[in-house]
N, C-alpha and C positions, 0 to 999 in steps of 0.2 A: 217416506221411502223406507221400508222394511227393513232389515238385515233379515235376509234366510238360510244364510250360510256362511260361517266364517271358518279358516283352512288354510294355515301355513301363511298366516298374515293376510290372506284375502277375505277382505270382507266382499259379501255377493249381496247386489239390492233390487229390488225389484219399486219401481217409480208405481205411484198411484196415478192412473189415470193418463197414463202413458201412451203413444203412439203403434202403429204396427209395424212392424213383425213385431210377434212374442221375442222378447230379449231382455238380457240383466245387464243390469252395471256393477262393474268391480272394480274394486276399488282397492291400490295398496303402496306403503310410501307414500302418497301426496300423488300418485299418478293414478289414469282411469282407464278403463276399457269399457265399450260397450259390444257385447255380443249376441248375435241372435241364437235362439234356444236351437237345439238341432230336431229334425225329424227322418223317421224312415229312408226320404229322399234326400232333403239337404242338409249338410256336415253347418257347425259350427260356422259366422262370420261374422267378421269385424266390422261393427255399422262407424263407428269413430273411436279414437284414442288421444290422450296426451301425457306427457311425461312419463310414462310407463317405457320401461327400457324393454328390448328386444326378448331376451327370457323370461322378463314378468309376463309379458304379453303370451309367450307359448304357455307358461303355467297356468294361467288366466284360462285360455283354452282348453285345455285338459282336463284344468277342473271342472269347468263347467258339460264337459263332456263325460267327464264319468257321473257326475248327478245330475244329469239331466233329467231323468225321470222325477227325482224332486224339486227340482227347478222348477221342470214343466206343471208340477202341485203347489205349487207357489205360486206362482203364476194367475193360473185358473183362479186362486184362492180369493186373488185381488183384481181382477179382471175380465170372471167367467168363464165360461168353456169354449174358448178359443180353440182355431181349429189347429191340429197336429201338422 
Protein backbone atom coordinates (compact mmCIF):
# COMPACT_ATOMS: atom_id res chain seq x y z
CA UNK A 1 0.00 0.00 0.00
CA UNK A 2 1.71 3.09 -1.38
CA UNK A 3 1.88 6.46 0.48
CA UNK A 4 1.26 9.19 -2.31
CA UNK A 5 0.76 12.02 -0.40
CA UNK A 6 1.46 13.06 3.01
CA UNK A 7 -0.06 16.92 4.23
CA UNK A 8 -0.62 18.32 7.61
CA UNK A 9 -0.26 14.69 9.15
CA UNK A 10 -2.31 12.87 6.60
CA UNK A 11 -0.78 10.20 5.09
CA UNK A 12 -2.93 9.32 1.61
CA UNK A 13 -2.65 5.49 0.42
CA UNK A 14 -3.62 4.01 -2.40
CA UNK A 15 -4.22 -0.20 -1.61
CA UNK A 16 -2.76 -2.69 -4.50
CA UNK A 17 -5.14 -4.37 -5.94
CA UNK A 18 -8.10 -2.97 -4.41
CA UNK A 19 -11.79 -3.06 -5.08
CA UNK A 20 -14.01 -0.29 -7.11
CA UNK A 21 -14.76 2.65 -7.05
CA UNK A 22 -11.27 4.45 -7.44
CA UNK A 23 -10.57 5.60 -3.82
CA UNK A 24 -7.79 6.29 -1.22
CA UNK A 25 -7.31 5.60 2.31
CA UNK A 26 -6.06 8.24 4.80
CA UNK A 27 -4.84 7.75 7.40
CA UNK A 28 -4.10 10.09 10.64
CA UNK A 29 -3.68 9.81 14.57
CA UNK A 30 -4.42 5.98 14.63
CA UNK A 31 -7.83 6.80 12.77
CA UNK A 32 -8.97 6.12 8.87
CA UNK A 33 -10.96 7.29 6.11
CA UNK A 34 -11.79 5.86 3.03
CA UNK A 35 -12.86 8.08 0.24
CA UNK A 36 -13.88 7.82 -3.23
CA UNK A 37 -11.68 9.86 -5.87
CA UNK A 38 -14.12 12.60 -7.17
CA UNK A 39 -15.07 13.19 -10.99
CA UNK A 40 -16.78 15.82 -13.18
CA UNK A 41 -20.01 14.30 -11.89
CA UNK A 42 -19.62 12.94 -8.42
CA UNK A 43 -18.13 15.03 -5.39
CA UNK A 44 -15.79 13.27 -3.00
CA UNK A 45 -17.50 10.11 -0.53
CA UNK A 46 -17.07 8.43 2.43
CA UNK A 47 -17.01 4.48 1.63
CA UNK A 48 -16.00 3.83 5.61
CA UNK A 49 -14.30 5.47 8.66
CA UNK A 50 -12.94 4.68 12.19
CA UNK A 51 -11.57 6.66 15.03
CA UNK A 52 -11.02 9.65 12.89
CA UNK A 53 -12.86 12.58 14.73
CA UNK A 54 -15.35 14.83 12.82
CA UNK A 55 -12.62 17.55 11.59
CA UNK A 56 -10.18 15.11 10.63
CA UNK A 57 -12.70 13.71 8.56
CA UNK A 58 -13.71 17.24 6.63
CA UNK A 59 -9.77 17.75 6.23
CA UNK A 60 -9.37 14.33 4.94
CA UNK A 61 -12.01 15.46 2.36
CA UNK A 62 -10.45 18.56 1.30
CA UNK A 63 -7.41 17.28 0.77
CA UNK A 64 -8.11 14.78 -1.18
CA UNK A 65 -10.25 17.26 -3.20
CA UNK A 66 -7.85 19.59 -3.94
CA UNK A 67 -5.26 16.80 -5.30
CA UNK A 68 -7.46 14.95 -6.96
CA UNK A 69 -5.94 15.23 -10.25
CA UNK A 70 -2.95 13.44 -8.49
CA UNK A 71 -4.63 11.06 -6.75
CA UNK A 72 -6.44 10.28 -9.80
CA UNK A 73 -2.26 9.72 -11.19
CA UNK A 74 -1.82 7.63 -8.57
CA UNK A 75 -4.20 5.67 -8.97
CA UNK A 76 -4.06 4.81 -12.74
CA UNK A 77 -0.38 4.35 -11.69
CA UNK A 78 -1.34 1.12 -9.73
CA UNK A 79 -4.44 0.08 -11.09
CA UNK A 80 -4.60 1.18 -14.87
CA UNK A 81 -6.84 3.54 -16.54
CA UNK A 82 -9.72 3.41 -14.77
CA UNK A 83 -12.47 5.17 -15.83
CA UNK A 84 -13.07 9.03 -14.55
Amino acid sequence: MPTVLMDGGFAVRVYLNDHSPPHVHVWKAGGWIVLTLPTEQTPVAVLRASGMKQAEMIGAVRLVEQNAPALWTAWRRYHGQNTE
